[in-house]
C-alpha positions, 0 to 999 in steps of 0.5 A: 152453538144454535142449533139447525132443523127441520124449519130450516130445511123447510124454509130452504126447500122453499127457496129452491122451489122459487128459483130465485138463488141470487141476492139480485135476481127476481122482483119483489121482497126476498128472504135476505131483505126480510131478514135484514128489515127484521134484524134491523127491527130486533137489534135497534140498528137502522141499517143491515147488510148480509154478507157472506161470513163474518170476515167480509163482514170485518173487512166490509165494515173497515173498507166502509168506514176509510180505514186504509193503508198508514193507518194502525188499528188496535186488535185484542191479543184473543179473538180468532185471527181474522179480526187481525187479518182485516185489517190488513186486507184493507192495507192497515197495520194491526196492533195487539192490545192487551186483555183483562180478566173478562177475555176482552180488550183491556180500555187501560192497554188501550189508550197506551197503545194509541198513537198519531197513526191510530185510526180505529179500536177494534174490540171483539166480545169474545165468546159471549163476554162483552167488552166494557164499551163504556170506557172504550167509547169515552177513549175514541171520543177523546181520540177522534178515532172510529170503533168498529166492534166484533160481534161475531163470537156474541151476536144477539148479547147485550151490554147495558141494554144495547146489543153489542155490534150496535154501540159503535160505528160499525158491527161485525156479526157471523153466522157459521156453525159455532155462533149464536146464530148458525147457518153454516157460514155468513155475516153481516154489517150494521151501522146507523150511518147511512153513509157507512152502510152505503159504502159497505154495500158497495163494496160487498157487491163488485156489480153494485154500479149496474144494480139500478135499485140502489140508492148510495146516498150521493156516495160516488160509486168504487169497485169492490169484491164479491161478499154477497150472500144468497137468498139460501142463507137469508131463508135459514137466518129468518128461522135462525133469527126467530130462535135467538132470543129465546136461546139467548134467554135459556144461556142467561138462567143456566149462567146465574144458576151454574155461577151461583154453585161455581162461586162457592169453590174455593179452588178457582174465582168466577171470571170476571163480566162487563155486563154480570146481570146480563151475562151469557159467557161463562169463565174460571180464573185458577191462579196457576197454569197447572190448575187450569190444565189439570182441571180441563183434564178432569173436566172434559164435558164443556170444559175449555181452557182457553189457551188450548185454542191457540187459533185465538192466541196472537202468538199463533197468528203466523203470517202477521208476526212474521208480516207477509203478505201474498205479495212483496208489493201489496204488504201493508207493513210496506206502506206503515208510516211507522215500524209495528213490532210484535215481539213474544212479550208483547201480550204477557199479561195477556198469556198469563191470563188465557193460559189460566183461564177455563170456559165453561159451557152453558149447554143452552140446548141441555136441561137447566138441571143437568147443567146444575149438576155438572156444576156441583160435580166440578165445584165438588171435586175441586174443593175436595182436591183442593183440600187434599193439597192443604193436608198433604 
């Protein structure tokens, strides 16, 4: 996660001295714009909005780009719950996709679970490892289908060049304490469609009809909800924002120097990456579950297995394998045009994988030589306990 300070603390102090809290509120340029105008600028994206966490950033996105109730939009069977639970806030149906060994959407799972209904791929990049956009691009082409990607767990990564969040229709990104940009809590939503960003902007902000300022581009005027963000926020995301890249940078050589001694092991493969020269998430695969736990066990500093997360793990999403909703009335599954079953094989492959699979911490704000050595200690022992097992 980045890390918060000093410029941080300055630069909210001086928000507080101004008096101006509010997005709308004051004259002039404030934080939030030049935020927006410089992640636009950095990120090659034509529009931003900031909104107030990743998750009204997802449903901010969806609300934007029409998906609504009838329709099916694909999920991954690993990403934090709210991906799934947008969906539904926008009366659409959420249906799991299998994952690949990279932890993302598997592109062959996809086009399997593409139906009449099917409206929208939502891939996530799952903690800093990137979806293979090239191939989930050509299917929703072939479809006619939207993408809207998830970039809350990779804000600032590329794939091929591009920043993710910004290849599809609409990006997702968040900003609260455990990404790569931390401001505690916040979001936002980039599109280069001016039609699609005007929509999100109305719907993020309940008021938007008596902000006179606001050009919708001819898009008529609907009621929304209340996802803006303050002018708090948008002074800790300038200060943030200006330590992206470098930390980005610093995760990328602790990546090639920790996967360079880890590949040597024989007790486990380097997990897989859509984008290996540009990675900055980092991954094991053992080939049974018992491996994976013991060495987690063994290995506690900045070692993950990810099935332990069970938030993540679709199995887990409650609410939405049994369908219930706030209300009988207003459950999207009423308003499906087809029954969406989720049943406990419906992601096997996917299980198989996460229940074997360890993350591994770069440790950005350690020194690249610490790092090296926690590599070296893990590949180390695991080769010697590995050839132990042979012998006995």
């Amino acid at each position: 996660m980045a890390k918060v300070g000093l410029r941080e603390w300055l630069a909210i102090g001086r928000v507080i001295a101004s008096g101006r809290l509010a997005r709308y509120g004051g004259p002039g340029e404030g934080p939030l714009d030049r935020f927006e105008k410089a992640f636009s600028q950095q990120f090659d994206i034509r529009h931003v909005l900031t909104v107030s966490s990743g998750t009204g950033a997802l449903i901010s996105g969806l609300s934007a780009s029409g998906v609504g109730p009838g329709d099916e939009v694909l999920v991954p069977a690993y990403t934090w719950i709210a991906t799934a639970a947008a969906v539904l806030a926008v009366g659409a149906v959420p249906v799991i996709v299998d994952i690949d060994e990279t932890l993302t959407m598997d592109p062959d799972d996809i086009e399997r679970r593409i139906t009449p209904r099917t409206r929208a791929i939502l891939p996530v990049h799952m903690a800093n490892m990137v979806c293979d956009m090239e191939a989930i691009m050509a299917l929703a082409r072939k479809h006619g289908l939207l993408v809207i990607e998830d970039a809350c767990q990779a804000v600032g990564v590329t794939y091929r060049d591009r920043r993710v969040g910004t290849i599809g229709d609409i990006g997702a990104f968040s900003f609260n304490q455990f990404k790569n940009i931390n401001i505690g809590e916040g979001g936002a939503v980039a599109s280069q469609s001016d039609r699609f960003f005007a929509r999100a902007r109305m719907y993020h902000d309940v008021g938007e009809l008596f902000r006179g300022h606001l050009d919708n581009y001819n898009e008529p005027s609907f009621f929304g909800v209340n996802f803006k963000a303050s002018q708090i926020q948008g002074a800790m995301l300038n200060v943030q924002l200006a330590k992206l890249d470098p930390m980005l940078k610093r995760m990328r050589q602790r990546h090639q120097v920790m996967a360079r001694i880890l590949s040597g092991c024989d007790a486990f493969r380097l997990g897989p990456h859509n984008d290996p020269q540009n990675a900055v998430g980092l991954h094991l695969l053992f080939e049974t579950e018992e491996e994976a736990k013991t060495f987690a066990a063994k290995h506690r500093r900045g070692v993950y297995r990810v099935f332990d997360s069970s938030r993540h793990v679709c199995t887990h999403w409650t609410p939405i394998l049994e369908k219930r909703a706030f209300h009988p009335a207003m459950n999207p599954y009423g308003w499906a045009k087809a029954s969406v079953d989720y049943g406990p094989d419906m992601c096997a492959r996917s299980l198989d994988i996460l229940k074997r699979t360890c993350r591994i911490s770069l440790g950005e704000n350690y020194p690249t030589a610490l790092m090296a050595y926690l590599a070296r200690r893990m590949a180390g022992q695991s080769s010697q306990e590995r050839r132990l097992s042979y012998a006995s």
